[in-house]
C-alpha positions as CSV (number, residue, x, y, z in Angstrom):
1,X,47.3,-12.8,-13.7
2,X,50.4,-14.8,-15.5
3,X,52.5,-17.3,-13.9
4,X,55.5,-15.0,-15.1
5,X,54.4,-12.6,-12.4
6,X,55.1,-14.7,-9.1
7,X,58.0,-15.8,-7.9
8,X,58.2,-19.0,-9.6
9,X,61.0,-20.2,-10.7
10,X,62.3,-20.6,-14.1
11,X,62.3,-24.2,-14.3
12,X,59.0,-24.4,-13.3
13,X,58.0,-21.4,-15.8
14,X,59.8,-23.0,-18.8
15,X,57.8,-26.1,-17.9
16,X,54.6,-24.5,-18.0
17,X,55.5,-22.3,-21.0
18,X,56.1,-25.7,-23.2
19,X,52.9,-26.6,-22.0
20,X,51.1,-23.4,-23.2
21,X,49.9,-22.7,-19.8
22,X,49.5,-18.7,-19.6
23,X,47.2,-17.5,-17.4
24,X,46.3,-18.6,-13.6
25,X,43.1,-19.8,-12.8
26,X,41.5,-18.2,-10.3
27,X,42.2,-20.7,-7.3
28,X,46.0,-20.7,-8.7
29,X,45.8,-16.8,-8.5
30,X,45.2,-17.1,-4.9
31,X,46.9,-20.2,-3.6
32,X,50.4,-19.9,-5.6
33,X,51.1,-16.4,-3.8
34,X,50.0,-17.7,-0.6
35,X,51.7,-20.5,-0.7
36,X,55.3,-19.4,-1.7
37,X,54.7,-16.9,1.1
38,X,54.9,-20.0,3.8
39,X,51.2,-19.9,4.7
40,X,48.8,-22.5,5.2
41,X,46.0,-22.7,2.9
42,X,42.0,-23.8,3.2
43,X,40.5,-24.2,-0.1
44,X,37.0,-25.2,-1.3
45,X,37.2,-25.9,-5.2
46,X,35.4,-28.4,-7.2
47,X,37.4,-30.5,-10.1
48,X,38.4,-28.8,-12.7
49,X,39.3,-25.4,-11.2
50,X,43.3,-26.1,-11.6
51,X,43.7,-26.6,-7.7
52,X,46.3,-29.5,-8.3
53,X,48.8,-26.8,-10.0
54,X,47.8,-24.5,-7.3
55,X,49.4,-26.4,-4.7
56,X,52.3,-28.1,-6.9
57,X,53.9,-25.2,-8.7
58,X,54.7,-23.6,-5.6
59,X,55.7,-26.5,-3.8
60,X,58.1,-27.6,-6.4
61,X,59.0,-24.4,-7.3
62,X,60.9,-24.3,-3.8
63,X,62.1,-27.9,-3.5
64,X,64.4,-26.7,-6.4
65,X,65.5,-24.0,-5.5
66,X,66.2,-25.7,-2.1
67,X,65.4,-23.2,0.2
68,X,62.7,-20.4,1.1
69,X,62.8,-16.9,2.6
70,X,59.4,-16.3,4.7
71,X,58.4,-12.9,4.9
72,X,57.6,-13.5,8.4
73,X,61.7,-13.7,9.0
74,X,61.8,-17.8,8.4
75,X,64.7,-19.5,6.5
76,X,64.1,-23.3,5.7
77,X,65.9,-25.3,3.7
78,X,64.8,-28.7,1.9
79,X,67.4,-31.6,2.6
80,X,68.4,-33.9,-0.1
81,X,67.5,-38.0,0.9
82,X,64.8,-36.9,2.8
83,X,60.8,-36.3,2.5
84,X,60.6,-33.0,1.9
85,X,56.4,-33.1,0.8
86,X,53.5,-36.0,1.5
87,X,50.3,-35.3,-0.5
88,X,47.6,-37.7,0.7
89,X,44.5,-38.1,-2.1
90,X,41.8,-40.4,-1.1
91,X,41.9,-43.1,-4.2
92,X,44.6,-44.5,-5.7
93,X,42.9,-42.9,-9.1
94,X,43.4,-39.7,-8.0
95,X,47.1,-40.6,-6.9
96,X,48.1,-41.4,-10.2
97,X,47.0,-38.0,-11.4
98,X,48.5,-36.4,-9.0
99,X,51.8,-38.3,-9.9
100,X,51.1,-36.9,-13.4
101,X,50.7,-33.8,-13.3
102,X,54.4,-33.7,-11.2
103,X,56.2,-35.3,-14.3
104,X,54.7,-32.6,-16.4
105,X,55.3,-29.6,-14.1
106,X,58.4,-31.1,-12.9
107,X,59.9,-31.7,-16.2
108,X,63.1,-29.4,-15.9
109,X,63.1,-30.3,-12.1
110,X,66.2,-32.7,-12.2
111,X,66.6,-32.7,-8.4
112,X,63.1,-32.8,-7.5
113,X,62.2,-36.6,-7.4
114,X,58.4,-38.4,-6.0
115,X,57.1,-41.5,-5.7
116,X,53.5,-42.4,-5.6
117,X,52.9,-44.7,-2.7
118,X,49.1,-46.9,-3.0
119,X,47.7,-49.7,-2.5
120,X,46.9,-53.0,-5.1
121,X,49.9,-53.1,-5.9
122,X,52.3,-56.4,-6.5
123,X,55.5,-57.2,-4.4
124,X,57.8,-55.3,-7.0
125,X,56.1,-52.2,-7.2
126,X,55.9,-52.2,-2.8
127,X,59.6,-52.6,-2.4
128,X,60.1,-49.6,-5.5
129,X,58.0,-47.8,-2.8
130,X,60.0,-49.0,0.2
131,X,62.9,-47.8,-1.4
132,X,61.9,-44.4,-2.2
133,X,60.4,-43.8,0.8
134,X,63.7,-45.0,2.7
135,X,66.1,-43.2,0.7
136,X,64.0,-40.0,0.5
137,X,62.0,-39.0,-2.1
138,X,61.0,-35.2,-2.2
139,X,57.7,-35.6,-2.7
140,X,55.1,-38.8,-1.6
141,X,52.2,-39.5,-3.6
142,X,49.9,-41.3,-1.3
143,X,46.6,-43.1,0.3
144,X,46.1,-42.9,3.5
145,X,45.7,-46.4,4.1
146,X,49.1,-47.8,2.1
147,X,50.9,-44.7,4.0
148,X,49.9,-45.9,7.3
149,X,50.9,-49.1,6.3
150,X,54.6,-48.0,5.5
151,X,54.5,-45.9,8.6
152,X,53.2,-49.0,10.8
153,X,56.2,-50.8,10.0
154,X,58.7,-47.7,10.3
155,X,59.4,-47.4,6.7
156,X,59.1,-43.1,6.8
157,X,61.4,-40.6,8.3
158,X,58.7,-38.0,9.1
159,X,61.0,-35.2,10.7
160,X,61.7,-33.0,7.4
161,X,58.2,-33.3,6.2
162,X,57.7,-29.3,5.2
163,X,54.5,-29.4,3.1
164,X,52.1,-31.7,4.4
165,X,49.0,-31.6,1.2
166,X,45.3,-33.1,2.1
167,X,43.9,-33.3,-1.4
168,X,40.0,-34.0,-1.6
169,X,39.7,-34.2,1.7
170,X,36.3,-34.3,1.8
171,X,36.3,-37.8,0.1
172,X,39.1,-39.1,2.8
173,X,36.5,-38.5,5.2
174,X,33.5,-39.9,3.8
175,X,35.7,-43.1,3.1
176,X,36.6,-43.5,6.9
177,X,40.1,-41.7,6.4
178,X,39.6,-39.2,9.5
179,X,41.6,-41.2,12.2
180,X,44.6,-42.3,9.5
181,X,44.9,-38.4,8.8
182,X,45.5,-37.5,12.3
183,X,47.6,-40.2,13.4
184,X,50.1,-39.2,9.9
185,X,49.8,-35.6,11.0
186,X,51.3,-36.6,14.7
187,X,54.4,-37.5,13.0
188,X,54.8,-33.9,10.9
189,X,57.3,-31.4,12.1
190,X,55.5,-28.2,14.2
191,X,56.5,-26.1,11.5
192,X,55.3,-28.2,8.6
193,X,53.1,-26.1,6.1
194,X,49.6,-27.4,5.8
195,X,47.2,-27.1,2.8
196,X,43.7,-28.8,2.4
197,X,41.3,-28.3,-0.8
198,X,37.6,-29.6,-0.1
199,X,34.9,-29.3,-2.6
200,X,32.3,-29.0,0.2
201,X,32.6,-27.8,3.8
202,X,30.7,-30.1,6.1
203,X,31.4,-29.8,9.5
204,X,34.1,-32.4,10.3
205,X,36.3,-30.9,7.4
206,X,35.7,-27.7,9.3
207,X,36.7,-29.6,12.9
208,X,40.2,-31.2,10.7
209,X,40.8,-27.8,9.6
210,X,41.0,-26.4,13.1
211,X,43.5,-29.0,14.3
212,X,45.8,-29.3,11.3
213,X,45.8,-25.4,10.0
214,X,47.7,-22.5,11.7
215,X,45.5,-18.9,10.8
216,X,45.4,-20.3,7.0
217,X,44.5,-18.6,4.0
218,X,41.1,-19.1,3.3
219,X,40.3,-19.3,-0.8
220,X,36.4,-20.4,-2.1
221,X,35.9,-20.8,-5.9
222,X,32.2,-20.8,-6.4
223,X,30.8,-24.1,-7.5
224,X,30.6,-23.9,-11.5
225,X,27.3,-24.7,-13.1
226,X,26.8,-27.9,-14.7
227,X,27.3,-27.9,-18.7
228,X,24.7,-26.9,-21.0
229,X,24.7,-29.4,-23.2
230,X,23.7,-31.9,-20.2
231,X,20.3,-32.5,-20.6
232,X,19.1,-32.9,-17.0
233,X,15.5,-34.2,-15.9
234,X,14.0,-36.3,-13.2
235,X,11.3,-38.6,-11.5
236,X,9.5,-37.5,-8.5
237,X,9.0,-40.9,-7.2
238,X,8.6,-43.1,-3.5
239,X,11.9,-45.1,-2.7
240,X,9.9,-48.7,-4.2
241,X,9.3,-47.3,-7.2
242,X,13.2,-46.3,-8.4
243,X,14.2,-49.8,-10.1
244,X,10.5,-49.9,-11.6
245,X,11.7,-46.6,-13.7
246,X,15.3,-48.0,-14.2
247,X,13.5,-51.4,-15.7
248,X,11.2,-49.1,-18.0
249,X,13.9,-47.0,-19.0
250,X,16.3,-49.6,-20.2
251,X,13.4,-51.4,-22.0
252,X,12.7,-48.3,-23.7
253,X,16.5,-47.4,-25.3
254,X,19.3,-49.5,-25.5
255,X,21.6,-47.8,-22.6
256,X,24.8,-48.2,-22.5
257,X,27.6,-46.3,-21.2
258,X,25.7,-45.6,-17.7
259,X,27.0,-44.7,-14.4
260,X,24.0,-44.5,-11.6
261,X,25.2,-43.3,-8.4
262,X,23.8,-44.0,-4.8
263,X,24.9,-42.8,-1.7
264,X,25.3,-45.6,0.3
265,X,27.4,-48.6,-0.5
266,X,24.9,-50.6,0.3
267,X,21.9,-49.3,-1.9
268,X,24.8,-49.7,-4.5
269,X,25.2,-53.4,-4.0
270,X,21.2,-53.7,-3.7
271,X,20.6,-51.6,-7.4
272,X,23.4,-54.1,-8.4
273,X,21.6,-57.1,-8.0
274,X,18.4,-56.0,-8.7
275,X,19.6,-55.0,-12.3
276,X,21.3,-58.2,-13.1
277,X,17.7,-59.8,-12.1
278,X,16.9,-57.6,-15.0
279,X,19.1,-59.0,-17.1
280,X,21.3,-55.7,-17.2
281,X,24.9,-56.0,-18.1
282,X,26.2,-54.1,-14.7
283,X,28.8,-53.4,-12.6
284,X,29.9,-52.2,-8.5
285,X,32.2,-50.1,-7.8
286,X,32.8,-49.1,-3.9
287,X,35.2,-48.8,-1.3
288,X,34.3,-52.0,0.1
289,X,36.1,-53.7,-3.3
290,X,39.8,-54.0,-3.0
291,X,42.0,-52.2,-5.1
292,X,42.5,-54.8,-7.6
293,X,38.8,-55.4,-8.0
294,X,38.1,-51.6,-8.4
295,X,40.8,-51.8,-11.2
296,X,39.8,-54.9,-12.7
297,X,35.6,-53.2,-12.6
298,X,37.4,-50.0,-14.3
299,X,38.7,-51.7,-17.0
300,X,35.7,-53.9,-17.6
301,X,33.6,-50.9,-18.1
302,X,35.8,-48.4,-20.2
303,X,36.7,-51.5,-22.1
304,X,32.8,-51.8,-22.9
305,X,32.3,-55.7,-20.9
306,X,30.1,-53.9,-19.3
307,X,27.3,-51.4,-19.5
308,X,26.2,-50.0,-16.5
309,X,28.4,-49.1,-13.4
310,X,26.5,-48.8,-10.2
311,X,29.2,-46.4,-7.6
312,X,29.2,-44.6,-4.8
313,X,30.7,-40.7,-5.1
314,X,33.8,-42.2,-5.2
315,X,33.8,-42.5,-9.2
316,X,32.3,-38.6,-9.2
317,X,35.7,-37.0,-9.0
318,X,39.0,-37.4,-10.8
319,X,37.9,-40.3,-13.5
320,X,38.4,-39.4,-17.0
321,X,35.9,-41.2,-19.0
322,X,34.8,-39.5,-22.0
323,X,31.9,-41.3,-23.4
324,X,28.9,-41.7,-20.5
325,X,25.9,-41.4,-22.3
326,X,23.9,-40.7,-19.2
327,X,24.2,-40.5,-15.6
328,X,21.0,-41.8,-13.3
329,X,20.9,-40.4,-9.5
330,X,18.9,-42.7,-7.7
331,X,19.1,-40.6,-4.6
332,X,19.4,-36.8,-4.2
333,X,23.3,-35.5,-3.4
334,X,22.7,-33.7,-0.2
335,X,25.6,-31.2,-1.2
336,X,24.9,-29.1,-4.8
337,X,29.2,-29.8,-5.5
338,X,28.2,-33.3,-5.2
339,X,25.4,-33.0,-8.0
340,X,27.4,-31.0,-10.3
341,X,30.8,-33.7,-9.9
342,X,28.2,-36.9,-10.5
343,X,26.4,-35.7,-13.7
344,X,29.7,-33.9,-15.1
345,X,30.6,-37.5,-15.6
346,X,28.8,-37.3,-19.1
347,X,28.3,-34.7,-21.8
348,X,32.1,-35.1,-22.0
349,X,35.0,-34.2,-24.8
350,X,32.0,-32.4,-27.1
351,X,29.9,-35.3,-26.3
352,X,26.0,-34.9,-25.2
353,X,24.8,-36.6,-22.3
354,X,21.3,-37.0,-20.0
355,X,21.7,-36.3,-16.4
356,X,18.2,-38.0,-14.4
357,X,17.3,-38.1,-10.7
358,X,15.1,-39.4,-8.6
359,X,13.4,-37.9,-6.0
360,X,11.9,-39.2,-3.2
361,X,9.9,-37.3,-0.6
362,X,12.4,-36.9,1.9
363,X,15.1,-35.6,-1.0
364,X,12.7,-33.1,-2.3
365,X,14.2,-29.9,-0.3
366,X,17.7,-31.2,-1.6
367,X,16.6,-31.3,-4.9
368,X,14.8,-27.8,-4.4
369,X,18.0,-26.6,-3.4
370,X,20.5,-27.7,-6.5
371,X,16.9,-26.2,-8.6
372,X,18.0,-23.0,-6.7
373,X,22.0,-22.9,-7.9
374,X,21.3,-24.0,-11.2
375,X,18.5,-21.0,-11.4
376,X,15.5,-23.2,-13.3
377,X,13.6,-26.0,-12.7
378,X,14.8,-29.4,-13.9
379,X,11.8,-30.9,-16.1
380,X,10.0,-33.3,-14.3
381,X,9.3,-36.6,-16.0
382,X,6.0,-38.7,-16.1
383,X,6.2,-41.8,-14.3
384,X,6.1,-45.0,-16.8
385,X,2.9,-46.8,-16.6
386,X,1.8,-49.3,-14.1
387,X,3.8,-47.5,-11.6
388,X,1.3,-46.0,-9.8
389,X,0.8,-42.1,-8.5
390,X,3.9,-40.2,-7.7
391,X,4.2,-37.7,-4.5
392,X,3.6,-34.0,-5.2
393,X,6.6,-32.2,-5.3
394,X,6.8,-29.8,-2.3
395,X,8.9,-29.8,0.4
396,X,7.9,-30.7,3.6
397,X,8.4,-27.4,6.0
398,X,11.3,-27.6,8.4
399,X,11.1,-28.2,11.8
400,X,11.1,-25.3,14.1
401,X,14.9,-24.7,16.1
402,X,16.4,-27.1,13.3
403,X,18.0,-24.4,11.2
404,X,20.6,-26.5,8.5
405,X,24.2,-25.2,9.2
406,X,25.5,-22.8,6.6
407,X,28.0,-24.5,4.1
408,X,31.3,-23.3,3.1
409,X,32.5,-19.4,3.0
410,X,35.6,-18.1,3.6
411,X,37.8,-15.2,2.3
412,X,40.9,-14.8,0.6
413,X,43.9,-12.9,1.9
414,X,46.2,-10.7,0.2
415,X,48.5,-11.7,-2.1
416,X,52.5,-11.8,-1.6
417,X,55.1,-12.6,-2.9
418,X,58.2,-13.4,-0.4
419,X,59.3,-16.7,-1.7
420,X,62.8,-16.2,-3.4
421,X,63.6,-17.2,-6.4
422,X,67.2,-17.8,-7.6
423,X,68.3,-16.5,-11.4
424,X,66.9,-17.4,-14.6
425,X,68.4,-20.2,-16.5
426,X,67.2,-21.1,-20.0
427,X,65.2,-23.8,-20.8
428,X,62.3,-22.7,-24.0
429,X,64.2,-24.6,-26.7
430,X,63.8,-27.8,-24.5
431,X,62.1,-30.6,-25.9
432,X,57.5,-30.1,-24.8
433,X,57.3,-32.1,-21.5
434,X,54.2,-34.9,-21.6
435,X,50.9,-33.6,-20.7
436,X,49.9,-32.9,-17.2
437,X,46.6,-33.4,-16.4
């Protein structure tokens, strides 16, 4: 399906027709529809699948035209000087690509403006937010934390909010964003159109999903397989021996360019430490870092100060860096999305890269499981000398009456088209707009 066959507007279609964007992808194909018809939307898709433009084009495609027919008999209009949209994303990384990807599709918008609203920030950039946020800007940009912040101190008129946008909202939960999201969601109009993309559904995203959707439109995009070209192996190894294999394998090659993800923040600080015992040039990066420090560790490592970067999942989604030579687990994702997000981090821009695991006892049935999606077995590597014997690989057999809850689902509606859209004004011979990402 083409964008020229909704009811986008032609702004918003000259925009994506500078930027050679065609065809839909398959989340857009489902969400743009369903969203220009007023409904709220539940979707499950990884990075990568286009789901920013599948809530933005519609989105903006209505705040310029100013107003929207419903099918269902509803007129509402978007006021000038007031927030119209607030699109929470749970980093400030993500915020900034967010805020992007609007100047790109927004190009021809002229009276469509946004702000993006996050934290680590000097006192300039703050009051540039207080402004916006005072005199109205269409669309907000924000973290939950900075926007609770601003809404603490009465700096946001709430009451024409009419898209309300939980991007990632998976990751706002696991970084303790559940109570922020429903005390901002208190404050939305009744009738404010909700839409939430998750790459995973664990059960509390299912519980927010309850109390902030009304009958939504449910769209899942399967989980795409990892890249080829990744070149994915792993240890079958007890907890004790992980940094024994990490010392070995830097000793071996001359790694750089290394992300290792744990799951907890603080196994991350622990594998820190240990590897500047080992006299490994390495990096933290959590959520227990303030912004600045997060920034200043970003730049340290894509600048090359440094070689490794120990992180939690919060660097496995939205970060563009092109040139990780290899990507160490040192504990099993418990979610297969989560797997495929943390080694996608290499084998980047033509690049090749080495994905490697380690898996304990107790992460063996995880590990069995992303075996199962990717449809082969990962090679299993031998265990450096002097390490001792590793565990045999089989999964210890499940507990009777402790079944593990079935993850994700969910069906798409039909498509419609009720949105209005006002005449056609020319725009191809435009200047391209920037790239949106």
């Amino acid at each position: 399906m083409t964008f020229e066959e909704t009811y986008l507007n032609d702004n918003i279609l000259d925009a994506l027709y500078d930027m050679h964007f065609e065809e839909m992808t398959p989340i857009q194909e489902k969400c743009i529809p369903e969203t220009l018809d007023g409904h709220d939307i539940l979707g499950v898709a990884q990075t990568g699948t286009g789901k920013t433009a599948a809530y933005l084009l519609p989105i903006l495609s209505m705040l310029d035209d100013g107003e929207a027919d419903f099918p269902d008999g509803r007129h509402v209009a978007f006021p000038k000087d007031a927030i119209n949209c607030i699109i929470m994303a749970p980093t400030r990384e993500l915020a900034q690509q967010i805020d992007k990807a609007m100047q790109g599709f927004g190009y021809y918008l002229d009276t469509v403006s946004s702000v993006a609203v996050y934290g680590g920030n000097d006192g300039n950039r703050y009051y540039q937010e207080l402004n916006a946020l005072k005199t109205g800007a269409d669309v907000i940009i924000a973290t939950p934390g900075r926007f609770i912040s601003h809404m603490t101190m009465n700096n946001v008129d709430m009451s024409h909010v009419s898209f309300f946008v939980l991007d990632e909202a998976d990751r706002m939960l696991d970084m303790g964003f559940y109570d922020d999201i429903l005390k901002i969601a208190t404050r939305l109009p009744k009738t404010c159109q909700v839409i939430m993309f998750s790459a995973t559904m664990p059960e509390k995203i299912e519980q927010l999903a309850k109390t902030l959707l009304k009958n939504p439109t449910e769209v899942k995009i399967a989980v795409s397989k990892p890249a080829e070209k990744i070149q994915q192996s792993a240890y079958v190894c007890y907890e004790a021996q992980k940094l024994g294999i990490i010392e070995s394998m830097f000793k071996q090659n001359d790694l750089k360019r290394v992300i290792i993800f744990a799951g907890k923040i603080n196994k991350v600080k622990d594998v820190h430490r240990a590897l500047l015992r080992m006299k490994i040039n390495s990096g933290e990066m959590h959520s227990d870092l303030t912004q600045a420090e997060r920034d200043e560790m970003m730049f340290r490592f894509k600048s090359g100060q440094i070689d490794v970067l120990v992180a939690t999942d919060i660097l496995s989604r939205g970060i563009d860096i092109d040139d990780i030579a290899m990507v160490i687990n040192y504990d099993v994702p418990r979610d297969t999305e989560d797997y495929v997000h943390r080694i996608g981090r290499t084998a980047r821009a033509d690049r090749d890269g080495r994905a490697v695991t380690f898996v304990s006892p107790e992460d063996i049935r995880y590990f069995q499981q992303i075996e199962r999606f990717l449809e082969r077995t990962v090679e299993k590597n031998p265990l450096p000398d002097g390490l001792g014997e590793a565990p045999e690989y089989k999964a210890a057999k499940s507990k009777p009456g402790r079944n593990r809850r079935h993850r994700g689902g969910g069906k798409s509606h039909g498509k419609g088209n009720g949105a209005h859209r006002k005449g056609k004004k020319s725009g191809k011979n435009r200047a391209k707009p920037k790239d949106a990402s």
